[in-house]
ZADOKOL-855336 format. One record per residue (C-alpha): residue in one letter; y, z, x. Coordinates in steps of 0.02 Angstrom, whole numbers, plus 50000, padded with zeros to 5 digits. Layout:
BEGIN
AYZX/...
//
This chain:
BEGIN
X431155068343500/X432615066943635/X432525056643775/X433495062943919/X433685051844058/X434355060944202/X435265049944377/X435845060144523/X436845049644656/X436965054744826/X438155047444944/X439035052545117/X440555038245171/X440365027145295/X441495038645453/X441315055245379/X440885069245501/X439215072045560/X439335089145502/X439855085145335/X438235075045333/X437315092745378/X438335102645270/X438045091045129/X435995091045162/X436055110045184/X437015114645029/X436635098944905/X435135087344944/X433695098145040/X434045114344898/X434145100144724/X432165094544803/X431695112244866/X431975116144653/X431365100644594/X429825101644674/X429335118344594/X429765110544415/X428145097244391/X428605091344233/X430485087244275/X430805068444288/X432275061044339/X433085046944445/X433845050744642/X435125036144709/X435355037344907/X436725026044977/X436255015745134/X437425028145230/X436625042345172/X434905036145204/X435265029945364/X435855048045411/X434365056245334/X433055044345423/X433975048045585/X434075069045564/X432925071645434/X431325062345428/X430235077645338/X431505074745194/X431265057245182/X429235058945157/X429635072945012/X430615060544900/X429245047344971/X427825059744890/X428975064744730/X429035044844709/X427135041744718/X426855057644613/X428055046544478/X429035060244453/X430755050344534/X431445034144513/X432565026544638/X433905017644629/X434715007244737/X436504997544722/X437674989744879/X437204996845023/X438845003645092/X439165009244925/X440654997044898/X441444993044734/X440644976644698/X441884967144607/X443064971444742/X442184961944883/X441554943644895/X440044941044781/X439074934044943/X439324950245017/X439174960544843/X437324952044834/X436784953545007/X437084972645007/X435994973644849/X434814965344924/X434934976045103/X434874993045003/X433204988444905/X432434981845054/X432905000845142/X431975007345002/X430334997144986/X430325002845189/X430765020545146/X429825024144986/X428445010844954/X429695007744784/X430284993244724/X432174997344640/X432674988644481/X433874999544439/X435604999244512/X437065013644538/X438795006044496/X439955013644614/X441155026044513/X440595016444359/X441845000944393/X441284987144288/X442164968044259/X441314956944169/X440514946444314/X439574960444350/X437934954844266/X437804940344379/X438064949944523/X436814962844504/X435364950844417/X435714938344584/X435264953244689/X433874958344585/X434434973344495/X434104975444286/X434964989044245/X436275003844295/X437275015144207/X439115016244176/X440075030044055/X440215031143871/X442095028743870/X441775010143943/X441035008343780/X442425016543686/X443515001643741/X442534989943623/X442425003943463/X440985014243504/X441255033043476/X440095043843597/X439145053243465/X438705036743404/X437825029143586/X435975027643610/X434645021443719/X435295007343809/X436154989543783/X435994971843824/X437474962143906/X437434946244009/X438644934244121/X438094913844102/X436354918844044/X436154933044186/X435604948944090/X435834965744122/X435464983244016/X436934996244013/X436515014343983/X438015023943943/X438105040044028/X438735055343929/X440345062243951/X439905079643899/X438385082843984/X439505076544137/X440625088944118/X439355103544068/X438125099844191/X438025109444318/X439825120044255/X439175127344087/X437855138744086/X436055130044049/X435785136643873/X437575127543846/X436775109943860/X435305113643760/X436355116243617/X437355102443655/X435755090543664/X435065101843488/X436525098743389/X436425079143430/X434605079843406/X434915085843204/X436135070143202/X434665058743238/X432895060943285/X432475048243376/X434075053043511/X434045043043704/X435405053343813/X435905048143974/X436715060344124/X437195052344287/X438355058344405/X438645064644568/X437125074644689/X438875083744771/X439085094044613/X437575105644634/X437905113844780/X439315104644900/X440795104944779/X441755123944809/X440815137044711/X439455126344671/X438275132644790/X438175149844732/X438155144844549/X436885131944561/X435685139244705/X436165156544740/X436045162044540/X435075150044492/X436015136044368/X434525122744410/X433045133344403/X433635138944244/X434095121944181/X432465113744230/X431425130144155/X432675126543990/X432035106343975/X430045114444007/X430255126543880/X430865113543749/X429655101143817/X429125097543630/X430655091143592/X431635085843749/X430575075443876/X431365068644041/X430915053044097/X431405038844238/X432515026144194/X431055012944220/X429725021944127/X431135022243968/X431695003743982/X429764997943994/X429265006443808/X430875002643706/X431874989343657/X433934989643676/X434924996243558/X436014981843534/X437044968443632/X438654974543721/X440164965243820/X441124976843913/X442844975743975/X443374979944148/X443275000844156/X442665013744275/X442625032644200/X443905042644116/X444695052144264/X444615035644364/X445505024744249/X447065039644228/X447305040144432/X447245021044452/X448315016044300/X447135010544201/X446164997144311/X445434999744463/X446284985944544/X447884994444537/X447495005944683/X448054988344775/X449914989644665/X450085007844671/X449525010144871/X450064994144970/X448985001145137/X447225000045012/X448014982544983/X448164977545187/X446464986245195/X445684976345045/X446404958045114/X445934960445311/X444104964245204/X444234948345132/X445174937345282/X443634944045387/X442184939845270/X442764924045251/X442824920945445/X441094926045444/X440524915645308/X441334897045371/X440424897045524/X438624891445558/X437474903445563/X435924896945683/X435464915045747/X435104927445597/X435064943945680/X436834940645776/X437444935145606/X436744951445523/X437574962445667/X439164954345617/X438734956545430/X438444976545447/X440064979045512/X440854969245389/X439744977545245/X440304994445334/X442104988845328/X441764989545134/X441445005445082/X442405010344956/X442845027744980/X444555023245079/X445035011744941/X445745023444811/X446105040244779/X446015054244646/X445585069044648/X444565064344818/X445285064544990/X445115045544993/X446635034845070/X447355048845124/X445855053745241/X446445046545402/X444545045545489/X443925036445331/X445255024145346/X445105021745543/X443205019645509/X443715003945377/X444824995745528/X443524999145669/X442094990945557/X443114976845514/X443794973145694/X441964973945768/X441464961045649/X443014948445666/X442524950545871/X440664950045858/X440834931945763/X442144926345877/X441054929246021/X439634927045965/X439814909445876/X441024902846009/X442694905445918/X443734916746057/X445574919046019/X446064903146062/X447304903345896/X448404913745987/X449644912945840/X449234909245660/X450084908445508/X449174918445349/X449674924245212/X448404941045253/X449144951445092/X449164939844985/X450784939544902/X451044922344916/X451964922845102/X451464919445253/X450934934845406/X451014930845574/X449464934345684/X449854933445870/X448444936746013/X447864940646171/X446264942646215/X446384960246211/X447324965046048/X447884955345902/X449654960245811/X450034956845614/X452004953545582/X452724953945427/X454234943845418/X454804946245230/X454594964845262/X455974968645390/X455104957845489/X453884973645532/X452494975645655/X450984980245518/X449524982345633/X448794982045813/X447244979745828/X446564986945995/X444864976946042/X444194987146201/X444535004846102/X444164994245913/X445645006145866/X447215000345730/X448565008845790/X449665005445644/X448185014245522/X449585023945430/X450155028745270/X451755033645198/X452245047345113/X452525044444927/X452785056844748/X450925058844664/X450605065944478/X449855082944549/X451405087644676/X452165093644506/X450655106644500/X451315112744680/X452835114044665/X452615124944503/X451135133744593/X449835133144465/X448445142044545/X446775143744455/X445265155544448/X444045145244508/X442435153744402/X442535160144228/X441065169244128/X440635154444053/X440065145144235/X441135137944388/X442515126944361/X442455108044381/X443535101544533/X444565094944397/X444985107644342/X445355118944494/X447245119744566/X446715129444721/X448095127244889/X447125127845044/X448645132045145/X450065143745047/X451995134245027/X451475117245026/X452925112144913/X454075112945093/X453085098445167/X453335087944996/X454485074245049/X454415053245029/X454705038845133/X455875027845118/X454885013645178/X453325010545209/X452615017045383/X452325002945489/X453374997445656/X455024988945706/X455724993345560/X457584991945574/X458855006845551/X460695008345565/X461305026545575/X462725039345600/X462655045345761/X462455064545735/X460515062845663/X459255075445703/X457235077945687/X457375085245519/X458415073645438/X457115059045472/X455615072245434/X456465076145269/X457115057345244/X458735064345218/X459725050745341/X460865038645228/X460325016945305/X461805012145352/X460904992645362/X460304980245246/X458804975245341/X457494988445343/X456714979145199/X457554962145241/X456704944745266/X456704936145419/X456624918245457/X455324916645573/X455234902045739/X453694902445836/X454254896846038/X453134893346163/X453984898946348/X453114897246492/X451394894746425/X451574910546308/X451964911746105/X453584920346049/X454134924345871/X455954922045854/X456184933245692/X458164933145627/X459194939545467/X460664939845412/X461514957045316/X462734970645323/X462824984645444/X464204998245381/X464544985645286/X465114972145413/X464254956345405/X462964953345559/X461244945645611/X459734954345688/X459014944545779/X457154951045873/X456324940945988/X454354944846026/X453134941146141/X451304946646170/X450514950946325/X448774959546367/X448814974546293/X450884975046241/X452514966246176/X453904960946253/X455444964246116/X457264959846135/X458454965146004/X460274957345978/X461674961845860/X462804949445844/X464514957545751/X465074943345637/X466474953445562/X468474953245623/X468244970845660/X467384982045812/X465744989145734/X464955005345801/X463515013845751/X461495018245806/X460055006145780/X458445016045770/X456755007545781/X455385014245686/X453695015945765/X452245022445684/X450555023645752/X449025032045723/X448775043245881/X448815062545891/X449905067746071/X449845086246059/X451305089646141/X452075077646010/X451735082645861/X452905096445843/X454065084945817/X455615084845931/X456985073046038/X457035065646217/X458695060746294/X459215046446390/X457545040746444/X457135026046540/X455265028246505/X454375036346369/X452295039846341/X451205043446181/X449735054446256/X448405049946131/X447025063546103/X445865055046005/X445315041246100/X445825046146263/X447225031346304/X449365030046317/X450475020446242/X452005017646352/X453795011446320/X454975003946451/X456635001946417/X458134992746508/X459475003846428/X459405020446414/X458505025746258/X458495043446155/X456765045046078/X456605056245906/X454545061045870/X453895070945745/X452195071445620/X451745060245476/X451045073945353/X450505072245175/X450165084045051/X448545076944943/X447255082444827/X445385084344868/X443985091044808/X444275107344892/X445905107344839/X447745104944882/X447975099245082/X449105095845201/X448365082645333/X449165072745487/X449395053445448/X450105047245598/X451625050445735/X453275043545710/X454325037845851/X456205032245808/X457005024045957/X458935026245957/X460355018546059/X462055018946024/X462815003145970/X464854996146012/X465244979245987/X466954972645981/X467314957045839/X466174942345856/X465234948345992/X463464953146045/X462234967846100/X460624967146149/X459224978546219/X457654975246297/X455894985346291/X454224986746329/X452784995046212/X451124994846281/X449195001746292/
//
C-alpha cells in the first residue's frame, strides 16, 4: 500500500493587486475545488495564508462555505502557519508565535477546524524552529527531501514522517518529494503513477509526501490550459481512483494519528533546492547579497521591538499596531528567485507602508510622539550607528559611514518611503539574456515548469542591462567632468572623479535655534587634490534644509562638477523619459502615484539631469523590465582657487 499525502498552499502577498487576487481565484483556487469536488474519494490538505483568506472572505464568501463543507465532509485538512506568511526564523519569535496563533484562530472562525498542522514558508527551516511552531500550537509541517539530504538521507530512501525537537519542544517533519514536485502538475498524470509504482516495488509499505504551491495548477503561464482546459487534474485524480487498491490519499492528520514516525531527525538550516542556489546557500544571505532586503529586514525588527517595550493596557489598539507590523512581515519582498520579489516595487512599498503605520499607531497611541527628534541607531546593524532625525510629519534615516547618504524618508500623512529603491546590480540569469535563450514553453510530454522557461516578455532586454555603481539612495556625493550627459549616468558610464561617494563622515549633531542639525564632514580627494565635504542638514515639516561646502585644501585652483544623487520612489510622467534642465532656480517631481510634489529650491543656479531606475529581473512569467525609482542628479559647476571655499544652498521638500 502507498500512502500519498498530498498539501496544496495557496497564498496571494500582502500589496499585490486586487486583480491578481481575482485572476489568481479565477484561474487557480475556484477551478482546483470546482475538480475536487467531483473526485469523492480524493483527500488531501489546502493551506490559505491570512492574506489570502482575508481576500476570499471579503470577495468570495460562497467559496469559503465550499472548503467549509469539503472540511466537515473530512475530505480536506487545513493547515495553517504565520499569518502574513512570513519566514519565521526571520522575525522575532514573539511575533513568529503570535501569527501562528492569529492564522489558526482565522480558521477555527472560518472552517469549524482546529489546525495542527503548519506550512513552513518556502520550506526555510533553522533549528529553533520546533519551539516556535509547538509554542504556537502547531505539530507538524512539511519541508523538502533535500533538507534531509544535508544529514545523509538519499530521497528514495524517505518515508512517512520524522520526529525532531528544540529543548524538549517536538515537532514531526514530513519530507516532501522532489520528483513529484517537479512532475506534478508538468508531466502527464500516467507519469506520476509510474513514478509512485516503481517506488511502491522498492517497499510496500511506501508514505509519499507532495506539497507545493496552489499557483501551479492554473496561474503559472500555460498552466491553465494544461491543468483545466485539457484536463491534467481530472485525469490525475481519476488516475489515484483507479489505483485506489493500492494508492490511497489521505490528510496529513488522519496519517499522523494511525502511525508512528519513522525515526528521529535534526535538521540543519535549509529551505528547497532552487531556494538555497538563488540565496547562496542560506536564506539569510538575501540580507548579504541585497543590502535594501537588509534595511527592510532591520526597520522590521527596530519596529517590533518599539512595539514590544511599551505597556500594553488596551489590547485591541495594541493588536491594530501588531497587524501592521505582522503585515510589514511578509516575506515575499524579502528575497528573490525566480519570483518578482525585491524587485517588485508595490510589494516593497507595501513592507514600508505597513511598517510606518505601526511605528505611528504605537507612538500615538501609547503616548510616545516624536519627541526624540534625533536618535542615534545602529538601524542596519553593522555595528555603526544611523541617524534618525524628525518632525512630526516625516522621519529621515542618514547614513554617515555610507557617504554620509540620505537612506529613507518616511512620509507619515501619505505613509509613503520615498527612498523605497533598489539598485541595479549583475544577476545569474542576465547571462541567459544576453545570449537570448528562448524556450518552448510546452513539450509533448506536458508544460514546462517556470524553471525551466527562458521566455522575454519585452524583445532586446540585454540594452537595458546595466549596474550601479552605488547603491540608490540620496545625497550621494559625485565629482564629475563637466561635459556629462543623461546616458552616461543611465549607462553608469561617468568616471568619480571623488573619493567620497562611499566615504565616512564624522557626524556632530547642533541644535540652532531650537532645531537639530547634523553636521556630516570628510575628508578625501577630488581630481585628486586633497579637500573636505562638508554637508550641513536640517529638518523641517515636511523637508531639509542642506548646505554643501568644498573647502580646496590643495596649493592649486580645483575645478570640476559636484552632482548630488537623489533617488526616490515616485513616477512624474513627464520625467521618466529621462532628460536635463538648465540653470534652474526651482525644480518639481510631479508624483503620479500618490498624488503629491517634491520641490527643490536652490540659491545658485542648478542644472538638473532625470532619468528612470529600470531593472531587468526574472519572474514567473518570465524575463521583465520594471521601473524602480527616478533619479535626479543635481549639478553645479565648481571653481575654487587654493585654500579656499564653495558652498551651495538648497531646499528638498513634500
Amino acid at each position: 500500500m502507498v500512502h500519498l499525502l498530498l498539501a496544496i498552499h495557496n497564498h496571494q502577498p500582502v500589496g499585490n493587486f486586487d486583480n491578481i487576487f481575482q485572476m489568481a481565484y479565477d484561474k487557480s483556487y475556484r477551478p482546483f475545488i470546482d475538480v475536487l469536488e467531483q473526485h469523492p474519494q480524493i483527500r488531501l490538505s489546502l493551506h490559505y495564508t491570512g492574506s489570502l483568506l482575508d481576500w476570499l472572505e471579503k470577495h468570495q464568501p460562497d467559496f469559503i462555505a465550499r472548503v467549509r463543507k469539503l472540511v466537515q465532509d473530512g475530505r480536506v485538512e487545513i493547515f495553517a502557519g504565520g499569518y502574513y506568511e512570513p519566514i519565521l526564523t526571520l522575525i522575532p519569535e514573539r511575533d513568529a508565535i503570535e501569527q501562528g496563533i492569529w492564522l489558526k484562530e482565522k480558521i477555527e472562525e472560518l472552517f469549524s477546524y482546529e489546525a495542527k498542522g503548519s506550512w513552513i514558508a518556502e520550506r526555510v527551516w533553522e533549528p529553533k524552529m520546533p519551539g516556535i511552531l509547538g509554542k504556537a500550537g502547531f505539530e507538524y509541517g512539511i519541508v523538502d527531501d533535500s533538507h534531509f539530504g544535508l544529514v545523509g538521507y538519499k530521497p528514495e530512501t524517505l518515508n512517512g514522517f520524522y520526529e525532531t525537537e528544540e529543548d524538549g519542544d517536538r515537532f514531526s517533519l514530513f519530507p516532501c518529494c522532489e520528483q513529484l514536485r517537479y512532475d506534478i502538475p508538468f508531466g502527464q498524470p500516467e507519469k506520476v503513477i509510474e513514478y509512485i509504482d516503481k517506488r511502491h516495488k522498492d517497499n510496500q509499505q511506501l508514505t509519499l509526501t507532495y506539497g507545493d504551491d496552489g499557483e501551479k495548477f492554473g496561474l503559472w503561464p500555460e498552466t491553465y490550459e494544461w491543468v483545466y482546459n485539457k484536463g491534467w487534474l481530472n485525469r490525475f485524480f481519476s488516475a489515484l481512483e483507479a489505483n485506489s487498491s493500492w494508492i490511497k490519499t489521505l490528510t496529513f492528520k488522519e496519517y499522523k494519528s494511525a502511525h508512528f514516525p519513522t525515526s528521529r531527525v535534526y535538521l540543519p538550516c535549509a529551505s528547497y533546492r532552487e531556494m538555497l542556489e538563488w540565496s547562496g546557500g542560506f536564506y539569510r544571505n538575501f540580507m548579504v547579497k541585497y543590502p535594501e532586503i537588509n534595511l527592510m529586514h532591520k526597520r522590521m525588527l527596530y519596529v517590533s521591538q518599539k512595539l514590544d517595550v511599551i505597556d500594553k493596557p488596551e489590547e485591541e489598539k495594541v493588536q491594530d499596531a501588531q497587524k501592521y507590523l505582522f503585515m510589514g512581515q511578509a516575506n515575499d519582498a524579502y528575497w528573490h528567485g525566480v519570483f518578482g520579489g525585491l524587485y517588485l516595487n508595490h510589494l516593497r512599498s507595501a513592507v514600508y507602508q505597513n511598517l510606518i503605520k505601526a511605528e505611528s499607531l504605537t507612538d500615538r497611541l501609547f503616548n510616545r510622539p516624536p519627541n526624540k527628534r534625533i536618535e542615534p541607531v545602529d538601524i542596519d546593524c553593522d555595528g555603526t550607528d544611523e541617524i534618525i532625525l524628525r518632525t512630526e510629519k516625516c522621519q529621515f534615516y542618514f547614513k554617515p559611514n555610507l557617504g554620509g547618504s540620505l537612506l529613507g524618508w518616511d512620509d507619515k500623512e501619505k505613509v509613503w518611503n520615498l527612498i523605497n529603491t533598489v539598485s541595479r546590480r549583475e544577476e545569474l540569469y542576465h547571462k541567459k539574456i544576453r545570449e537570448n535563450n528562448s524556450t518552448q514553453a510546452q513539450t509533448a510530454e506536458g508544460v514546462k515548469s517556470i524553471h525551466d522557461r527562458v521566455v522575454e516578455k519585452e524583445p532586446g532586454l540585454s540594452k537595458f542591462l546595466f549596474y550601479d555603481k552605488n547603491q540608490r539612495y540620496c545625497l550621494f556625493d559625485h565629482f564629475l567632468p563637466g561635459d556629462l550627459d543623461v546616458s552616461d549616468f543611465v549607462t553608469s558610464r561617468y568616471e568619480e572623479g571623488g573619493t567620497f561617494t562611499n566615504a565616512i563622515y564624522e557626524v556632530v549633531v547642533n541644535k540652532r535655534s531650537g532645531k537639530y542639525e547634523l553636521d556630516l564632514t570628510a575628508s578625501g580627494l577630488i581630481h585628486g587634490q586633497q579637500a573636505n565635504l562638508h554637508k550641513r542638514i536640517g529638518a523641517f515639516d515636511k523637508g531639509l534644509t542642506i548646505r554643501y561646502e568644498i573647502q580646496n585644501l590643495s596649493d592649486q585652483p580645483m575645478e570640476t562638477t559636484l552632482g548630488v544623487e537623489f533617488n526616490f520612489s515616485v513616477y512624474d510622467p513627464a520625467l521618466v523619459q529621462g532628460g536635463q534642465a538648465v540653470k534652474q532656480r526651482k525644480f518639481q517631481i510631479k508624483d503620479s502615484w500618490l498624488g503629491f510634489n517634491i520641490a527643490f529650491d536652490f540659491d545658485k543656479e542648478t542644472n538638473v539631469i532625470y532619468y528612470p531606475v529600470e531593472t531587468v529581473s526574472e519572474s514567473e512569467t518570465g524575463f521583465e523590465k520594471t521601473f524602480q525609482e527616478l533619479c535626479c542628479i543635481l549639478l553645479w559647476p565648481v571653481k575654487v582657487g587654493r585654500k579656499q571655499d564653495w558652498s551651495v544652498d538648497f531646499k528638498v521638500a513634500i
